[in-house]
C-alpha positions as CSV (number, residue, x, y, z in Angstrom):
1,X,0.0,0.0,0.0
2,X,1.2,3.0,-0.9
3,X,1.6,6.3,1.4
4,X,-0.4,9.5,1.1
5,X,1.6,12.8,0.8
6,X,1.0,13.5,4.5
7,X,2.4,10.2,5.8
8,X,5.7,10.2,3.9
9,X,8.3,11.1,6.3
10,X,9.6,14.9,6.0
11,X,13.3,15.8,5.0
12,X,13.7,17.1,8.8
13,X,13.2,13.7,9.9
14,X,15.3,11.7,7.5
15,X,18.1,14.2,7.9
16,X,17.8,13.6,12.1
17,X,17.6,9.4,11.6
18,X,20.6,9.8,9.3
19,X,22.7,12.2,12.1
20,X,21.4,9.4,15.1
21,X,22.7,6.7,12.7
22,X,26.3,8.5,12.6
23,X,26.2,9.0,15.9
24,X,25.4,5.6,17.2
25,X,28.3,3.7,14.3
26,X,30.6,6.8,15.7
27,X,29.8,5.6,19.4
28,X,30.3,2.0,18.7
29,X,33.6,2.7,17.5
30,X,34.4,4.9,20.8
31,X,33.1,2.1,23.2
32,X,34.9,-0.9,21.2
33,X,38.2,0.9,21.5
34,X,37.3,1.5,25.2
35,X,36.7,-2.3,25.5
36,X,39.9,-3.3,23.7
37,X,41.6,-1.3,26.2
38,X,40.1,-2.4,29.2
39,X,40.5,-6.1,28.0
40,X,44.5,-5.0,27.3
41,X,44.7,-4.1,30.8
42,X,43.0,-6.7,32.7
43,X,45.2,-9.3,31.0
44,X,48.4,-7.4,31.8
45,X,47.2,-6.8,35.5
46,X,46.2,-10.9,35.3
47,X,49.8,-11.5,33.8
48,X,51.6,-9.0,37.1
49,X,49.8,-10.7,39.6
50,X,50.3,-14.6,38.0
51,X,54.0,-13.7,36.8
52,X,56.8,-13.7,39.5
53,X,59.3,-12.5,37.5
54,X,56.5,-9.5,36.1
55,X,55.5,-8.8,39.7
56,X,59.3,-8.8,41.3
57,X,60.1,-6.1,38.5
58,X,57.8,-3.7,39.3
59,X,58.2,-4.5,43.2
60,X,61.1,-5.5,45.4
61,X,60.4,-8.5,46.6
62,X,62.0,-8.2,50.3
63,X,60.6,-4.8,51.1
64,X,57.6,-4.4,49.5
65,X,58.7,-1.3,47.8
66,X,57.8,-0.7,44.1
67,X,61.0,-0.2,41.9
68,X,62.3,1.9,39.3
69,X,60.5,0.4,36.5
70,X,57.2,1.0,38.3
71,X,57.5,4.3,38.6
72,X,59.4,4.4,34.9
73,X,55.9,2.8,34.1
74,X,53.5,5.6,35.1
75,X,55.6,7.9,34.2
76,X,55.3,6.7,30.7
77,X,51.6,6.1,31.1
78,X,51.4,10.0,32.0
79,X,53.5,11.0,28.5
80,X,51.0,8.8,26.9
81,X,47.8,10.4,27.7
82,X,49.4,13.9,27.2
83,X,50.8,12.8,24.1
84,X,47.6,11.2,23.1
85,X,45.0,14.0,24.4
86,X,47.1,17.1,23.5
87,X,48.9,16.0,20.3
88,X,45.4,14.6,18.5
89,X,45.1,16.5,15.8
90,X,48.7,16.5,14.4
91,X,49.5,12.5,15.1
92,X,48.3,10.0,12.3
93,X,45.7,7.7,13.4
94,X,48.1,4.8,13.4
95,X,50.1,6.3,16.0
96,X,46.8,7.0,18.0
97,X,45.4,3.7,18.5
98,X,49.5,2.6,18.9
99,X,49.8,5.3,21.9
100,X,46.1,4.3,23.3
101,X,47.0,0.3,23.6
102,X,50.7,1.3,24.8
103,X,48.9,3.0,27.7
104,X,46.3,0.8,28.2
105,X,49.0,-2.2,28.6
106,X,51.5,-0.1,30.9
107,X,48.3,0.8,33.1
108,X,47.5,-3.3,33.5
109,X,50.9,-3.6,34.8
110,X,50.8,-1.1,37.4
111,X,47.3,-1.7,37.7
112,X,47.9,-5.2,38.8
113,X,49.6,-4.5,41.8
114,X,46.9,-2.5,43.1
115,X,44.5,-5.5,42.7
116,X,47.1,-7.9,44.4
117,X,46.0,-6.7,48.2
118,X,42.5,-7.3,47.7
119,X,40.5,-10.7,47.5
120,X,39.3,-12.2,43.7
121,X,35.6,-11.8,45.1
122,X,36.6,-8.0,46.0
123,X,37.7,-7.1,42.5
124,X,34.9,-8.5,40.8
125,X,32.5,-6.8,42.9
126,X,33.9,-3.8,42.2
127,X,34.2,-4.4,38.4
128,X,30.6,-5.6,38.1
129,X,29.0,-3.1,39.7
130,X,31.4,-0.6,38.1
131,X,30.3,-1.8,34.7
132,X,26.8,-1.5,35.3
133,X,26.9,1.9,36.9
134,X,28.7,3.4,33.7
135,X,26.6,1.5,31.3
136,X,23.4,3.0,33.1
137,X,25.3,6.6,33.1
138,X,26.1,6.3,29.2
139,X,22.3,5.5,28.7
140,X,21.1,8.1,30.6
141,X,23.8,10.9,29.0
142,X,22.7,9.1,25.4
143,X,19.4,9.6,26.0
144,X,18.7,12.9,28.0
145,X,17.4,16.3,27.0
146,X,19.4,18.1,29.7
147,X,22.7,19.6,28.9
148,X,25.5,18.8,30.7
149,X,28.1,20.9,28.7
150,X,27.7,23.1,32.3
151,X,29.5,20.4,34.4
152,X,33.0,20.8,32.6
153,X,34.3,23.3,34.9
154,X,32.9,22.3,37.5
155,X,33.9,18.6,37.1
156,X,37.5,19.7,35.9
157,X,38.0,21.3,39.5
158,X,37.0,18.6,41.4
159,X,39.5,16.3,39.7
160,X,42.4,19.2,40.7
161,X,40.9,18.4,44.4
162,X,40.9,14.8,44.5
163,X,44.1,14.8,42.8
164,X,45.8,17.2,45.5
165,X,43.7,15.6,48.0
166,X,45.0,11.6,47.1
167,X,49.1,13.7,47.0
168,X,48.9,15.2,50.3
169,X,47.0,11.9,51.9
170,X,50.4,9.8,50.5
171,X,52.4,11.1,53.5
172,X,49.5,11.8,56.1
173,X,47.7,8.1,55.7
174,X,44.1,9.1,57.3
175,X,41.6,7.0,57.0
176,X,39.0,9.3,57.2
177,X,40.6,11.8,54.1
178,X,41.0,8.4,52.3
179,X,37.5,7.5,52.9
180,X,36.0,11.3,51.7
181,X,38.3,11.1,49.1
182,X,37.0,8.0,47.3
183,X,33.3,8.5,48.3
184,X,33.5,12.1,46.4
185,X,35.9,10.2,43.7
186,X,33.0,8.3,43.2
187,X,30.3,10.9,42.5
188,X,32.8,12.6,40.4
189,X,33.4,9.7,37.9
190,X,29.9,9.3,37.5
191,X,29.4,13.3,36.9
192,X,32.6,12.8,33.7
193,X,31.3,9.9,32.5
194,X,27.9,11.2,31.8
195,X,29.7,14.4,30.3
196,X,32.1,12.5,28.2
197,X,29.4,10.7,26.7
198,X,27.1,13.5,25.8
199,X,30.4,15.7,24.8
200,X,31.7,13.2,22.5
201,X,28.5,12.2,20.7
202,X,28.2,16.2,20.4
203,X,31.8,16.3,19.0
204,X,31.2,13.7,15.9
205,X,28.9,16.9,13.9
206,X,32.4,18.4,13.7
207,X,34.3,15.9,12.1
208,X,35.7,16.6,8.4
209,X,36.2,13.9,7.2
210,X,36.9,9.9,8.3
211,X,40.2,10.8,9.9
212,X,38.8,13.1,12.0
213,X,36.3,10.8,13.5
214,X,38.8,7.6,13.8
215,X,40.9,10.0,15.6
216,X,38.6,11.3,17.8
217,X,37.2,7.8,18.2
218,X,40.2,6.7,19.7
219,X,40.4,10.0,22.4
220,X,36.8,9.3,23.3
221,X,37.8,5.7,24.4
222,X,40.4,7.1,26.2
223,X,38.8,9.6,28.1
224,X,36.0,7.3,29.2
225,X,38.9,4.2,29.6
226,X,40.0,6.8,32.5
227,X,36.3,8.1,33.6
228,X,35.6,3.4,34.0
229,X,39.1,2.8,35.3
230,X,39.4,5.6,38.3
231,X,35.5,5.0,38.8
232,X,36.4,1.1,39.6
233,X,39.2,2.0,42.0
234,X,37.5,4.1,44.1
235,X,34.7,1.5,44.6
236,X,37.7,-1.2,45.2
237,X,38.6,1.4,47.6
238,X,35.3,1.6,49.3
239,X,34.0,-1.5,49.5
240,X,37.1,-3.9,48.8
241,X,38.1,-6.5,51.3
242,X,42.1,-6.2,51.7
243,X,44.2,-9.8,51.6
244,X,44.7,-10.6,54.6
């Protein structure tokens, strides 16, 4: 049967199903990337915590202490992201996605020793509740009227004060600070993961061309890689039960 005039659907609304379509392949790209690097990393950390000879290199065995190639590894993981995040637009896309597994596989190894001194059942508590808080936040962001373009600023400063708050806490050890810190931490990761979403799906209208959007594919993985990452570790920190 064939349509009357009225019910054909208007250029408006093919031209809006076409820019959703974009969006969603565009987002699919972001979130496989971000699931390639999260895999990356949890068989690296598996491979710190199983590997003697991994785990004894990135911590001295007799003292406890981590050694120079730990800290040589987040160091590195550091020049990545600021490689990665500032240098976007002039590196080719080859040497994105090389930079974005290169960090994702560093941050495994350090990563592991975090999850050695808390139980199996800890960590995937954590992760499992972790996953479906962001995969509810990324919904909601998706599919919400409300813009949060508002909460950059705001969000950007609370990161300064967790940040300064988690440095000066290294030589005090409180509790209570530790405890504030991740409970905000928490809150906050939520708050950048809804605004990542919404600000990359945003960002894919200005895109020239397919470079553009591979590129910026791979920094939107990366930004919410971090937002899933530090949102996992300050629920480990929470509610994780420490080895004894």
């Amino acid at each position: 049967m064939y349509r009357s005039y009225n019910q054909m659907p208007s250029a408006g609304t093919a031209s809006v199903g076409r820019e959703q379509a974009l969006v969603n392949v565009f987002m699919r790209r972001v979130y496989n990337w971000m699931a390639l690097g999260l895999g990356l990393s949890a068989l690296l950390a598996w491979v710190t915590i199983s590997t003697p000879a991994v785990l004894f290199s990135l911590v001295n065995p007799m003292t406890g202490t981590p050694t120079m190639l730990f800290w040589g590894a987040l160091i590195g993981e550091l020049v990545l992201v600021f490689a990665l995040s500032a240098g976007i637009s002039k590196i080719q896309v080859g040497t994105a996605m090389a930079l974005f597994v290169a960090y994702s596989s560093l941050n495994g190894l350090t990563l592991g020793l975090v999850l050695l001194a808390y139980t199996g059942a800890s960590v995937m508590k954590a992760f499992l509740v972790t996953a479906g808080t962001f995969a509810v936040t990324s919904i909601w962001a998706s599919t919400t009227k409300k813009d949060l373009s508002g909460m950059g600023s705001f969000l950007m400063m609370g990161l300064i004060g967790i940040v300064i708050a988690s440095l000066v806490n290294f030589f005090f050890r409180s509790p209570m600070v530790d405890w504030v810190v991740s409970v905000v931490g928490v809150g906050l990761f939520v708050g950048l993961t809804a605004y990542d979403t919404q600000k990359f799906r945003a960002m894919v209208y200005e895109a020239a061309n397919e470079v553009t959007i591979s590129k910026m594919a791979v920094l939107g993985a990366l930004s919410l890689y971090l937002d899933f990452i530090n949102l996992f570790l300050m629920l480990l920190r929470l509610f994780g039960d420490r080895r004894d």
